[in-house]
C-alpha positions as CSV (number, residue, x, y, z in Angstrom):
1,X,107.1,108.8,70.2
2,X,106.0,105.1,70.0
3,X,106.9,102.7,67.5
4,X,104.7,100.2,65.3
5,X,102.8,98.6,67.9
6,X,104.6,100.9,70.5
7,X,103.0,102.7,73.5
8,X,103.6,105.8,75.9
9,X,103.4,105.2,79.7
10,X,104.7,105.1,83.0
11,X,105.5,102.4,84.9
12,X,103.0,101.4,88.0
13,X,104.5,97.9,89.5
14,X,106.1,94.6,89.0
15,X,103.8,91.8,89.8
16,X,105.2,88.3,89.8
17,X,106.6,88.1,85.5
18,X,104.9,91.3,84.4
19,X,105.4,94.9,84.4
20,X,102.3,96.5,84.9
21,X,101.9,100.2,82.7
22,X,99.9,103.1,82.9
23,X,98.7,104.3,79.5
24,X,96.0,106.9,79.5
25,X,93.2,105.8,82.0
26,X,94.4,102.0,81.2
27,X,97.0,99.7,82.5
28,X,98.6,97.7,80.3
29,X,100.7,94.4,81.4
30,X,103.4,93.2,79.8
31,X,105.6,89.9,80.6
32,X,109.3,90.4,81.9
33,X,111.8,89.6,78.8
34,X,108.7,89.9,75.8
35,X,109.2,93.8,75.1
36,X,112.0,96.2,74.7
37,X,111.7,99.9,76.4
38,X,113.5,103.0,76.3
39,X,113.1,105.3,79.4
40,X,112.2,108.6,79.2
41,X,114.0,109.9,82.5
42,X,115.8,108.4,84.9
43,X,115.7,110.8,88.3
44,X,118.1,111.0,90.6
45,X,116.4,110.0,93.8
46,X,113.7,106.9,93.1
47,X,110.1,108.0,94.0
């Protein structure tokens, strides 16, 4: 469950200083070091 001003999605790519996010049908970019995140899974082998 997000937070105040919080959002659910999965990670698509790093480009250059942001992280790039898939939320719903959107991406959302963030920059690298402006946002805090707590991962929902962390699987074994990466994908």
């Amino acid at each position: 469950m997000p937070g105040p001003g919080g959002f659910v999605g999965r990670i698509l790519r790093v480009e250059e200083d942001e992280v790039v996010f898939q939320v719903g049908q959107e991406e959302k970019r963030l920059r690298i070091g402006t946002f805090r995140a707590n991962l929902a899974e962390w699987p074994e082998e990466p994908r």
